[in-house]
Biopython code that builds the backbone (N, CA, C, O; Angstrom):
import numpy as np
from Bio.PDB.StructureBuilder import StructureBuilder

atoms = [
    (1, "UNK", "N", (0.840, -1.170, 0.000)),
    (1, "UNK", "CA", (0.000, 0.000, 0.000)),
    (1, "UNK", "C", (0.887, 1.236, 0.000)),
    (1, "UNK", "O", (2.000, 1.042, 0.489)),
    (2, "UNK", "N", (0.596, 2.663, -0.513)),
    (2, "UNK", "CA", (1.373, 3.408, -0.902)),
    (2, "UNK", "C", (0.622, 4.360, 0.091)),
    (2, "UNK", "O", (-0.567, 4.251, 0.387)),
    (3, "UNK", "N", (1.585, 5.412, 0.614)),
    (3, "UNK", "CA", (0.623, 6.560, 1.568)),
    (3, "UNK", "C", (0.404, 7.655, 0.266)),
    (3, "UNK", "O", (0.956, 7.969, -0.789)),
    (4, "UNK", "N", (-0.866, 8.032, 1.140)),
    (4, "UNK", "CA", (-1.314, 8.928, 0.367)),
    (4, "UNK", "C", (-0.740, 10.628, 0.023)),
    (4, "UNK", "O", (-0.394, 11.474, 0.847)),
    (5, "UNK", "N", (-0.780, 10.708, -1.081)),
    (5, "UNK", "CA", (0.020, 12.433, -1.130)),
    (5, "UNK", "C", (-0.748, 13.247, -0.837)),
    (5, "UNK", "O", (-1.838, 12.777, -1.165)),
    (6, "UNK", "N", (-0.912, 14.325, -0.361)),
    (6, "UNK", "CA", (-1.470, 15.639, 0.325)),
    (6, "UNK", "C", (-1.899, 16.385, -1.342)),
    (6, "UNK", "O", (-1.033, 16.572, -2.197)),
    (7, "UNK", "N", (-2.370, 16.496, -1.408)),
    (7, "UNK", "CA", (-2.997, 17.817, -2.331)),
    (7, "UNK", "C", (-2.091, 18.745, -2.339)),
    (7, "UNK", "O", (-1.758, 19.183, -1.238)),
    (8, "UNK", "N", (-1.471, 19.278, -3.507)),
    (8, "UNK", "CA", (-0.774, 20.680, -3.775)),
    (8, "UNK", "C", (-1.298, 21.224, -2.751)),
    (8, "UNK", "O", (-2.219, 20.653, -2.165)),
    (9, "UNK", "N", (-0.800, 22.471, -2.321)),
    (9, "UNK", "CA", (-1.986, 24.050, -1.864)),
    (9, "UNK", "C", (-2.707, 24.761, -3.057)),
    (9, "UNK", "O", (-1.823, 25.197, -3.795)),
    (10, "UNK", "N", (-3.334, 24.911, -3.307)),
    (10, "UNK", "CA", (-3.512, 25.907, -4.179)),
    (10, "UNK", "C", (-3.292, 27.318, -3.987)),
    (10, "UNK", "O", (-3.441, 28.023, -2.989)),
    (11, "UNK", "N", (-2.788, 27.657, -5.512)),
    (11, "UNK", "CA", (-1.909, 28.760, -5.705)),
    (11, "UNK", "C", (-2.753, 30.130, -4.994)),
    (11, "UNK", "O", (-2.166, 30.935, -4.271)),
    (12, "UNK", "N", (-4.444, 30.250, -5.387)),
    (12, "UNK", "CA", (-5.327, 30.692, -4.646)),
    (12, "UNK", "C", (-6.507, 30.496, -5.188)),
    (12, "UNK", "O", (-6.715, 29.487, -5.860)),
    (13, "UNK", "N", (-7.683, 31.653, -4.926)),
    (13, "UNK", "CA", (-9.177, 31.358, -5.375)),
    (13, "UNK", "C", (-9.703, 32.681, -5.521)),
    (13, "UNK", "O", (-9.538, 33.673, -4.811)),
    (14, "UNK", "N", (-10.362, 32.519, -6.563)),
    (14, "UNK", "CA", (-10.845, 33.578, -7.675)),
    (14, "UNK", "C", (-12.525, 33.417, -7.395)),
    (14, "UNK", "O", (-13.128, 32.367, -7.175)),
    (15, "UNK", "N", (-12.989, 34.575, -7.463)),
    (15, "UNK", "CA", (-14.182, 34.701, -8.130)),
    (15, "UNK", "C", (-14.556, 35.559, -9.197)),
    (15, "UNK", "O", (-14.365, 36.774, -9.255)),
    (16, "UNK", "N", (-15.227, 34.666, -10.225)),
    (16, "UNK", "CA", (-15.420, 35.860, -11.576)),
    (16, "UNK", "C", (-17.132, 35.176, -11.476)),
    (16, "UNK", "O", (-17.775, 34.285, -10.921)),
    (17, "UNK", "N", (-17.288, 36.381, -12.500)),
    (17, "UNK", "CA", (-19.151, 36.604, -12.927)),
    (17, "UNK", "C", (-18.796, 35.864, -14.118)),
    (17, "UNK", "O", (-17.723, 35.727, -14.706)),
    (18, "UNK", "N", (-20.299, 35.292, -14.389)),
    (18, "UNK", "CA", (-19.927, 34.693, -15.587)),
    (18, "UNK", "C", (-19.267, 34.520, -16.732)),
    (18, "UNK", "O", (-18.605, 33.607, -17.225)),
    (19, "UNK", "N", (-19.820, 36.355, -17.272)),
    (19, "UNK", "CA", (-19.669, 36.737, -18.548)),
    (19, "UNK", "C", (-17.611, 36.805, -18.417)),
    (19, "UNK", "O", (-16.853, 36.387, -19.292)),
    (20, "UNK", "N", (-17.313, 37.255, -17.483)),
    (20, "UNK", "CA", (-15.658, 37.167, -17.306)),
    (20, "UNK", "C", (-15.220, 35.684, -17.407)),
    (20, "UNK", "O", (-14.349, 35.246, -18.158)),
    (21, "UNK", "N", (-15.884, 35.065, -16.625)),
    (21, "UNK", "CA", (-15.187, 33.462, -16.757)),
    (21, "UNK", "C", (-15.779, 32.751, -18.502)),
    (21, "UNK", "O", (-15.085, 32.120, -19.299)),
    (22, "UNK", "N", (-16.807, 33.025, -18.602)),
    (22, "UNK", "CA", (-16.657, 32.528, -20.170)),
    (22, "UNK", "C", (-15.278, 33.258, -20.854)),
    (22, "UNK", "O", (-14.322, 32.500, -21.019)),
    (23, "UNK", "N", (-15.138, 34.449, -21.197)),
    (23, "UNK", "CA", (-14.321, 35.147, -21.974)),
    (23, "UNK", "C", (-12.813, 34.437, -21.458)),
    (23, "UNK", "O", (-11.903, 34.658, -22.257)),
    (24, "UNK", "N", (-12.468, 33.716, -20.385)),
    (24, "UNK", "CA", (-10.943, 33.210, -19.671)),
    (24, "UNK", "C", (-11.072, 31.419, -19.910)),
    (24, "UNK", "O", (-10.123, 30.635, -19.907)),
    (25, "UNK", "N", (-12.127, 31.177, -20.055)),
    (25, "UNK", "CA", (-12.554, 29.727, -19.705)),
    (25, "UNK", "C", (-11.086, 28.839, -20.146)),
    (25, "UNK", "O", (-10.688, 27.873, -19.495)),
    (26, "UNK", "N", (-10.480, 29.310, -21.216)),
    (26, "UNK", "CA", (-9.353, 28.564, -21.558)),
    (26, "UNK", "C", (-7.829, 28.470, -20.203)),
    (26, "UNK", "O", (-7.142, 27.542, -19.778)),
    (27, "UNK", "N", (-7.885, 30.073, -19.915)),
    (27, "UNK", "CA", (-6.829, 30.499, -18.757)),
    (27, "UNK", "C", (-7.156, 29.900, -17.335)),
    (27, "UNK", "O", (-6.307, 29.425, -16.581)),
    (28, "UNK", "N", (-8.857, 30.013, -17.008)),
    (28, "UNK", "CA", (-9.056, 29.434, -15.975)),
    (28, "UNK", "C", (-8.882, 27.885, -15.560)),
    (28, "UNK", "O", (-8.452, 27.459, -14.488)),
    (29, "UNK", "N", (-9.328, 27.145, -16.686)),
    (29, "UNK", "CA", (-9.435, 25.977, -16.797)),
    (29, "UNK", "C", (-7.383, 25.101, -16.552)),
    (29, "UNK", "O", (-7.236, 24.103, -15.847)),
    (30, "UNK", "N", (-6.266, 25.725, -17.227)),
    (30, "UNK", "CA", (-4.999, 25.508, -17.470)),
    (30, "UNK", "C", (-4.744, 26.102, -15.639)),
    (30, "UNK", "O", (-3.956, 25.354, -15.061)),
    (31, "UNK", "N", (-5.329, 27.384, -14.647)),
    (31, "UNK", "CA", (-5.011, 27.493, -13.498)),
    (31, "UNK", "C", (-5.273, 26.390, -12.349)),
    (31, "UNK", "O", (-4.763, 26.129, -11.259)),
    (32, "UNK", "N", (-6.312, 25.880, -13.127)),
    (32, "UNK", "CA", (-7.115, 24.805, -12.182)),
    (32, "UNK", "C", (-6.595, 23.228, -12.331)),
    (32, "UNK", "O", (-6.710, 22.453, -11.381)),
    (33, "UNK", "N", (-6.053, 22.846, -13.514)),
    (33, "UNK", "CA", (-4.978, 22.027, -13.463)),
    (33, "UNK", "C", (-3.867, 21.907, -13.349)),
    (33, "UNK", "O", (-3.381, 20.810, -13.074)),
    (34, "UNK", "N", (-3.082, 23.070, -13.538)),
    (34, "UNK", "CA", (-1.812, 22.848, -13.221)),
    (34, "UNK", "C", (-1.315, 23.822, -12.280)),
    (34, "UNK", "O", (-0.093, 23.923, -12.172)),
    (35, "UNK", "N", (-2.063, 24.551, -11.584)),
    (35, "UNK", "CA", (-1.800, 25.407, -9.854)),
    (35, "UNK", "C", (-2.516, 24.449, -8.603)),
    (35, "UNK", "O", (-2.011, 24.159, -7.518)),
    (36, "UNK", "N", (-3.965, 24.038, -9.181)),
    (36, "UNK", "CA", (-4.814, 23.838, -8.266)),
    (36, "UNK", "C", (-5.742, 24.957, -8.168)),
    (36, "UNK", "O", (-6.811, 24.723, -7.603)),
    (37, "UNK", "N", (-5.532, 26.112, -8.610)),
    (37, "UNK", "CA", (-6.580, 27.218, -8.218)),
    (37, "UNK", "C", (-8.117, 26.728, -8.617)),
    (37, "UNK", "O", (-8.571, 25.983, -9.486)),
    (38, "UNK", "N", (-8.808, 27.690, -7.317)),
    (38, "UNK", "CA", (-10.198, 27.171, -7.456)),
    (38, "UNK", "C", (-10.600, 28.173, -7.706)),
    (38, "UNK", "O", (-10.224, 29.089, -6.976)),
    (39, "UNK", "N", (-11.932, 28.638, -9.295)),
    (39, "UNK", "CA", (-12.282, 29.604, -9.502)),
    (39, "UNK", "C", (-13.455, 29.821, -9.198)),
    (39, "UNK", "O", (-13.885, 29.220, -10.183)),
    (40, "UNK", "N", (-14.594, 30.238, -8.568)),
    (40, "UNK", "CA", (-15.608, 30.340, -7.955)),
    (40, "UNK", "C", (-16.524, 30.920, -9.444)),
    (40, "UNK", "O", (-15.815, 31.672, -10.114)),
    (41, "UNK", "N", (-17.515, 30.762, -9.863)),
    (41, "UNK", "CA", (-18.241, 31.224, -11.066)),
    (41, "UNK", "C", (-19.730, 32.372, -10.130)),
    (41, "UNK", "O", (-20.329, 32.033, -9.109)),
    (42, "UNK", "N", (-19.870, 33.256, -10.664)),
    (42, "UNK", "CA", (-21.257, 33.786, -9.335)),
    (42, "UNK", "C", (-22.283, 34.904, -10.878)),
    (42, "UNK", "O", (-21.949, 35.349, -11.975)),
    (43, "UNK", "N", (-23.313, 34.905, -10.213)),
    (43, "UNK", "CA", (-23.943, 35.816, -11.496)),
    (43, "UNK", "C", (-24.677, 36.462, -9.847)),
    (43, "UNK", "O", (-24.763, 35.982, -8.716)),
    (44, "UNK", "N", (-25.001, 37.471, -10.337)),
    (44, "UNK", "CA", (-25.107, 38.906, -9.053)),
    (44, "UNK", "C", (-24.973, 38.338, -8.306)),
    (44, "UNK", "O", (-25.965, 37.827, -7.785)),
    (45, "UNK", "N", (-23.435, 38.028, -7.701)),
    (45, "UNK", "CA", (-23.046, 38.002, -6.512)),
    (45, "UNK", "C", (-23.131, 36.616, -5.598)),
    (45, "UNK", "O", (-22.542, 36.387, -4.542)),
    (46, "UNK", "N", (-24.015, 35.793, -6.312)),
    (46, "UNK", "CA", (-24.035, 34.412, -5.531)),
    (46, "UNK", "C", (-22.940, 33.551, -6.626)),
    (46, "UNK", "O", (-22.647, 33.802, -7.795)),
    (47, "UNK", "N", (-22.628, 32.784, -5.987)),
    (47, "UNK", "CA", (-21.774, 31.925, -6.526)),
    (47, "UNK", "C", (-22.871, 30.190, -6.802)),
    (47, "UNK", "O", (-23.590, 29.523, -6.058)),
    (48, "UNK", "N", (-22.525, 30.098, -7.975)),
    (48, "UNK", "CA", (-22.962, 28.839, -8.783)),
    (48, "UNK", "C", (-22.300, 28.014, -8.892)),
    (48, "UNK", "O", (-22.801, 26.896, -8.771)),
    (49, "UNK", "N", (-21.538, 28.071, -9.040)),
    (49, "UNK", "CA", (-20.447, 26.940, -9.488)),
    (49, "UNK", "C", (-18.980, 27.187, -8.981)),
    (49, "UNK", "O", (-18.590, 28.185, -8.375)),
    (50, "UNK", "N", (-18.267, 26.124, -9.333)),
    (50, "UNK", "CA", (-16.551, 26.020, -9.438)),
    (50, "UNK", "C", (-15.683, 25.241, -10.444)),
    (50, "UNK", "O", (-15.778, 24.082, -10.849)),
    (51, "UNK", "N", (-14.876, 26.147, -10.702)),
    (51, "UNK", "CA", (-13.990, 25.276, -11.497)),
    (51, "UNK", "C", (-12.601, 24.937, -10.879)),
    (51, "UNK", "O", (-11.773, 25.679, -10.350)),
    (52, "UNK", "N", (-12.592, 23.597, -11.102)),
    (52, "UNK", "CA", (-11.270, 22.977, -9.838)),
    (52, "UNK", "C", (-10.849, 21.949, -11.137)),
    (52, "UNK", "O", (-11.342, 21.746, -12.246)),
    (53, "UNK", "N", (-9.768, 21.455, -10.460)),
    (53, "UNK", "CA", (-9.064, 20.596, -11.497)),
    (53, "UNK", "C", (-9.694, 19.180, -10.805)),
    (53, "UNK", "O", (-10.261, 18.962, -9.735)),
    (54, "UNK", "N", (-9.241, 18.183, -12.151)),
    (54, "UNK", "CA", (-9.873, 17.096, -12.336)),
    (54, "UNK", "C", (-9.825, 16.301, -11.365)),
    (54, "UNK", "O", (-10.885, 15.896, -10.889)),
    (55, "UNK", "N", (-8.260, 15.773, -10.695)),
    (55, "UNK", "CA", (-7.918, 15.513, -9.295)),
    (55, "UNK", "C", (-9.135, 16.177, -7.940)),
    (55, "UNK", "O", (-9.972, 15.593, -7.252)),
    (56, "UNK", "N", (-8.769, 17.419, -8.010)),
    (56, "UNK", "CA", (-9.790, 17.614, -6.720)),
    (56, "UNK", "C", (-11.042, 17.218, -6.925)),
    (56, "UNK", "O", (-11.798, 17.130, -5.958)),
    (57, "UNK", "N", (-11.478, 16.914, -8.199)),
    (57, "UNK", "CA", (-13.135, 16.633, -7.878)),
    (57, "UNK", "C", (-13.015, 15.651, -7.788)),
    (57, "UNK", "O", (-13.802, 15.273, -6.920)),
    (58, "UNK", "N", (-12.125, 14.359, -8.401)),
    (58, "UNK", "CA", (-12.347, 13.279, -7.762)),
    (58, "UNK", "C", (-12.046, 12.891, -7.093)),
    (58, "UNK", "O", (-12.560, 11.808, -6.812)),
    (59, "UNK", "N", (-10.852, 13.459, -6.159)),
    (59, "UNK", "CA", (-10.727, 13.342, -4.712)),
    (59, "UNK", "C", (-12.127, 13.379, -3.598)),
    (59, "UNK", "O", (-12.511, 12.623, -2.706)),
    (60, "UNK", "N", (-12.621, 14.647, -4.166)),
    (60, "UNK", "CA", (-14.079, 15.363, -3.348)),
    (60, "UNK", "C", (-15.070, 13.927, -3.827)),
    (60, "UNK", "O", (-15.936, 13.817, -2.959)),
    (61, "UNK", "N", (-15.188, 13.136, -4.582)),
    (61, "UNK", "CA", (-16.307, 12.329, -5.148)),
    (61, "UNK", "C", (-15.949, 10.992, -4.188)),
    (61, "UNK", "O", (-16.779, 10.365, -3.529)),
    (62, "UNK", "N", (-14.163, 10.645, -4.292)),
    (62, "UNK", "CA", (-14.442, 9.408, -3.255)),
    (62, "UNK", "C", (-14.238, 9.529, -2.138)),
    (62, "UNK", "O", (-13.980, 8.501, -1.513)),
    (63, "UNK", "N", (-14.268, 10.912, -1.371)),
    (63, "UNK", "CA", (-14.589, 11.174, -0.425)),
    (63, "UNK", "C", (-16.348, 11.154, -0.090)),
    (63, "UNK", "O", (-16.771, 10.271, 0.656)),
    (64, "UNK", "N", (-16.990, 11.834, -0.486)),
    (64, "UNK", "CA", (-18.357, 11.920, -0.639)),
    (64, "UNK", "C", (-18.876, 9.855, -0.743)),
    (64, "UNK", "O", (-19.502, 9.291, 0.154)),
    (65, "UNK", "N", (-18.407, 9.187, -1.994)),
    (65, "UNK", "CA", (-18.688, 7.937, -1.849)),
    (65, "UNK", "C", (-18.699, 7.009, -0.735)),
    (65, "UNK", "O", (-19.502, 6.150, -0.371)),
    (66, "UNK", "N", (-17.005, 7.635, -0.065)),
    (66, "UNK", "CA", (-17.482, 6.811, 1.308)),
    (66, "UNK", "C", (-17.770, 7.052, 2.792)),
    (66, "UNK", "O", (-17.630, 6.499, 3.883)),
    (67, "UNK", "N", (-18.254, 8.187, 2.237)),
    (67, "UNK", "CA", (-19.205, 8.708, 3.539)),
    (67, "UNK", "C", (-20.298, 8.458, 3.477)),
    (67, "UNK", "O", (-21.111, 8.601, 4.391)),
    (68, "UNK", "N", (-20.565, 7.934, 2.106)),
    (68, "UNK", "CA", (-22.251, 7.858, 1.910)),
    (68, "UNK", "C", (-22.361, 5.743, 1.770)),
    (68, "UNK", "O", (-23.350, 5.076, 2.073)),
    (69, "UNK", "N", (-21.522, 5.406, 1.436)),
    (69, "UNK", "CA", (-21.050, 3.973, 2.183)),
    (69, "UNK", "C", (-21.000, 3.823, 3.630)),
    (69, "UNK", "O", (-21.681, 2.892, 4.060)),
    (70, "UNK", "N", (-20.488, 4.375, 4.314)),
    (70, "UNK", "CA", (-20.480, 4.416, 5.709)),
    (70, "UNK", "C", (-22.090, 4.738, 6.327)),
    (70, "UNK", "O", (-22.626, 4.009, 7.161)),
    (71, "UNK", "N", (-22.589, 5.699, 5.871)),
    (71, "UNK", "CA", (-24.112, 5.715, 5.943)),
    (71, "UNK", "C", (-24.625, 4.752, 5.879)),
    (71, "UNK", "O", (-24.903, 4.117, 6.896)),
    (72, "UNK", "N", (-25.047, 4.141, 4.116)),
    (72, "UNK", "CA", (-24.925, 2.590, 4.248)),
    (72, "UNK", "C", (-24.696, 1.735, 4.979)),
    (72, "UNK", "O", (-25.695, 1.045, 5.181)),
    (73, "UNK", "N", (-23.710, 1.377, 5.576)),
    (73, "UNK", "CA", (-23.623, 0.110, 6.484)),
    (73, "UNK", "C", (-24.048, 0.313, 7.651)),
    (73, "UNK", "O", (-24.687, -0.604, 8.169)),
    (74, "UNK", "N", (-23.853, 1.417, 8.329)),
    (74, "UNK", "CA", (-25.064, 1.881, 9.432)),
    (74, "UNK", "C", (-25.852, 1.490, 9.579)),
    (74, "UNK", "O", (-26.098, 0.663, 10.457)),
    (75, "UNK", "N", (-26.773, 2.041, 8.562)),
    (75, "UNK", "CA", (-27.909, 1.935, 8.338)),
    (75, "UNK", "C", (-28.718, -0.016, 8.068)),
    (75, "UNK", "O", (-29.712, -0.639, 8.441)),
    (76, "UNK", "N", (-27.401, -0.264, 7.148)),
    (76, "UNK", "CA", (-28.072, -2.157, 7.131)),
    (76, "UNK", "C", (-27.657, -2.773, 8.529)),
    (76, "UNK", "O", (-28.191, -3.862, 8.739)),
    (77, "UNK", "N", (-26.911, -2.362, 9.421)),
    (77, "UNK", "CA", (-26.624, -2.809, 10.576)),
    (77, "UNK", "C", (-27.569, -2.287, 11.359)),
    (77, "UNK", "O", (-27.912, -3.096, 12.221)),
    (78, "UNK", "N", (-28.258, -1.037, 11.426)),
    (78, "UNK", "CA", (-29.436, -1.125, 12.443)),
    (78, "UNK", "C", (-30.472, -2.072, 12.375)),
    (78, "UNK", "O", (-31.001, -2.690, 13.299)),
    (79, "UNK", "N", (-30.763, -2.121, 10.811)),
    (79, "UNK", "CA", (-32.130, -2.811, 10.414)),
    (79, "UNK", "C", (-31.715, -4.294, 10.633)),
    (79, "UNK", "O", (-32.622, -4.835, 11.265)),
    (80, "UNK", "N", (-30.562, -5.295, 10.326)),
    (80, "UNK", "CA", (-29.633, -6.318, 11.079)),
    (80, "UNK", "C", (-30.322, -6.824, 12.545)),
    (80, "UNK", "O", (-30.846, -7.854, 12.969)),
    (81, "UNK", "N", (-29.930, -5.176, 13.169)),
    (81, "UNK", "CA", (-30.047, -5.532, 14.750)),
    (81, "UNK", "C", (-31.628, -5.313, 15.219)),
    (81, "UNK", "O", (-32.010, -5.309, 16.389)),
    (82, "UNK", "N", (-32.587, -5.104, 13.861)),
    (82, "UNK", "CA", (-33.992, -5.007, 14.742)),
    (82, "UNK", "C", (-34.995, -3.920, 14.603)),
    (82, "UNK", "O", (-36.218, -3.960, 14.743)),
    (83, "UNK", "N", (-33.868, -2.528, 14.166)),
    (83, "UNK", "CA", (-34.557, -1.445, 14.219)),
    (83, "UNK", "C", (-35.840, -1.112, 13.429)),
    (83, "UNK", "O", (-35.896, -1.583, 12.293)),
    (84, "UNK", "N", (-36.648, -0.534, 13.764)),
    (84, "UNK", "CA", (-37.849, 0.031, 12.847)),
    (84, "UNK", "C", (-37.497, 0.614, 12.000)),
    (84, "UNK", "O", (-36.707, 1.539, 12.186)),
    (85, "UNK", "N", (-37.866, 0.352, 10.988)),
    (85, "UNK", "CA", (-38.139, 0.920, 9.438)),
    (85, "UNK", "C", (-39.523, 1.414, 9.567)),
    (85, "UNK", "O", (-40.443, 1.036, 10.291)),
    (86, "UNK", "N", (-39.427, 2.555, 8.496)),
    (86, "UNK", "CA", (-40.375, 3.350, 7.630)),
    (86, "UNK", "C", (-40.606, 3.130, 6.251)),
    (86, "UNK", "O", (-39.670, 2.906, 5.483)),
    (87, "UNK", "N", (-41.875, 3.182, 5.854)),
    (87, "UNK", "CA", (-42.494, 2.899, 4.702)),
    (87, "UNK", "C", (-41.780, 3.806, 3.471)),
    (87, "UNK", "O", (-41.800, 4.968, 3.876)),
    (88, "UNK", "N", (-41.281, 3.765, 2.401)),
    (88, "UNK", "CA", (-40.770, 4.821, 1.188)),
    (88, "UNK", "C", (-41.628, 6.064, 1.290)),
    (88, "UNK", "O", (-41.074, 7.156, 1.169)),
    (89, "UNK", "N", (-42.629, 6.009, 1.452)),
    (89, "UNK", "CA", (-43.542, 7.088, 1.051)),
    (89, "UNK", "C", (-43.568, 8.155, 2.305)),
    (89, "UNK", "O", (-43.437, 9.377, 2.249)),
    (90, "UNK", "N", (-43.840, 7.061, 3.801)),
    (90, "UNK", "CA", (-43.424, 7.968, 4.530)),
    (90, "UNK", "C", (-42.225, 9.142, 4.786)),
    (90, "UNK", "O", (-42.282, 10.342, 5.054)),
    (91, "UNK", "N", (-41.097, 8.175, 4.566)),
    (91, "UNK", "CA", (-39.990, 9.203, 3.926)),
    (91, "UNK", "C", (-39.918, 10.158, 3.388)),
    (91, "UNK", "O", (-39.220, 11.106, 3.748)),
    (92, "UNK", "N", (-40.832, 10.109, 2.112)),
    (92, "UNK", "CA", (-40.560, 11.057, 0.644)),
    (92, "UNK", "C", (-41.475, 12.575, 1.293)),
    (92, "UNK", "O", (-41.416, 13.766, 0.988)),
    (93, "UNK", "N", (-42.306, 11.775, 2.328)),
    (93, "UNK", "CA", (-43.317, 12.868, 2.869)),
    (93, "UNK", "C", (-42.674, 13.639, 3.601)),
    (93, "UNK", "O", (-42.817, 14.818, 3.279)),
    (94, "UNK", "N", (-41.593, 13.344, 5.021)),
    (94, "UNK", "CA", (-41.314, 14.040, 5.554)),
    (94, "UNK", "C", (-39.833, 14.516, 5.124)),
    (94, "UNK", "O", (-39.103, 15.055, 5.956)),
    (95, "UNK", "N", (-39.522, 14.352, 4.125)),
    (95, "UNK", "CA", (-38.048, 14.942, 3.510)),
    (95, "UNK", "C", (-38.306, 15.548, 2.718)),
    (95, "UNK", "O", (-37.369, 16.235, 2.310)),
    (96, "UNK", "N", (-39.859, 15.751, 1.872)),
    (96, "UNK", "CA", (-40.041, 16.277, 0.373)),
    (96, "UNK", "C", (-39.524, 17.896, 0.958)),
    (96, "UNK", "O", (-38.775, 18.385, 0.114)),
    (97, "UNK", "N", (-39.682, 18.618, 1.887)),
    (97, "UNK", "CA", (-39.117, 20.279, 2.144)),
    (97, "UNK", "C", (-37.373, 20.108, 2.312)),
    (97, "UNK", "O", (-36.619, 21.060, 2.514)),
    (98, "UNK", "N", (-37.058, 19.052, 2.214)),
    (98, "UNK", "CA", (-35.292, 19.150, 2.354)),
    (98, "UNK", "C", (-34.601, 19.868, 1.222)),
    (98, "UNK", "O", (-33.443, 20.284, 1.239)),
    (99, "UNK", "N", (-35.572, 19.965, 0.123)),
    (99, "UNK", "CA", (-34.638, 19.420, -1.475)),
    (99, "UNK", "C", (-34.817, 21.226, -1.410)),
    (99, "UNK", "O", (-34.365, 21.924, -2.318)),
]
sb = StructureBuilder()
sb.init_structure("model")
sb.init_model(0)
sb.init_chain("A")
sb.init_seg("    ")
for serial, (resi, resn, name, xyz) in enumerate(atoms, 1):
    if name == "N":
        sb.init_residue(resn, " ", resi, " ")
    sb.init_atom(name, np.array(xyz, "f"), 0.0, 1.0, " ", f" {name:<3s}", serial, name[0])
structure = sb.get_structure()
């Protein structure tokens, strides 16, 4: 097994409005792979999106995967040991205001 390498730092983090990050998309995109910089995308002022290099998102994805695995087995280990379950629908009812 090999230890794991640390993530560059990134060089830093930008925010542009759209119409600026379309017009760079080529410059931003070459900062975000080969600095690490993360460019924040925002249209009046909220931010929508990011552009990060390919590495960090899939770093961020199998991170996210196995946290949501770990959920998973939790979860089949309660129901394992007995616990009450809820019907699908009940669910969808009291989570439908989450989204």
């Amino acid at each position: 097994m090999t230890a794991a390498v640390p993530p560059p730092e990134p060089e830093e983090s930008h925010d542009l409005g759209i119409t600026e990050a379309r017009d760079n998309l080529a410059d931003i995109v070459n900062q975000a792979a080969y600095t690490g910089s993360v460019t924040y995308i925002s249209r009046r002022g909220r931010r929508l999106a990011a552009i990060v290099s390919a590495e960090d998102a899939e770093r961020l994805e199998r991170a996210e995967d196995a946290y949501l695995a770990g959920l998973a087995r939790k979860a089949l280990a309660e129901i394992e040991a007995g616990e009450p379950t809820i019907p699908w629908e009940q669910f969808k009812a009291e989570t439908e205001g989450d989204r």
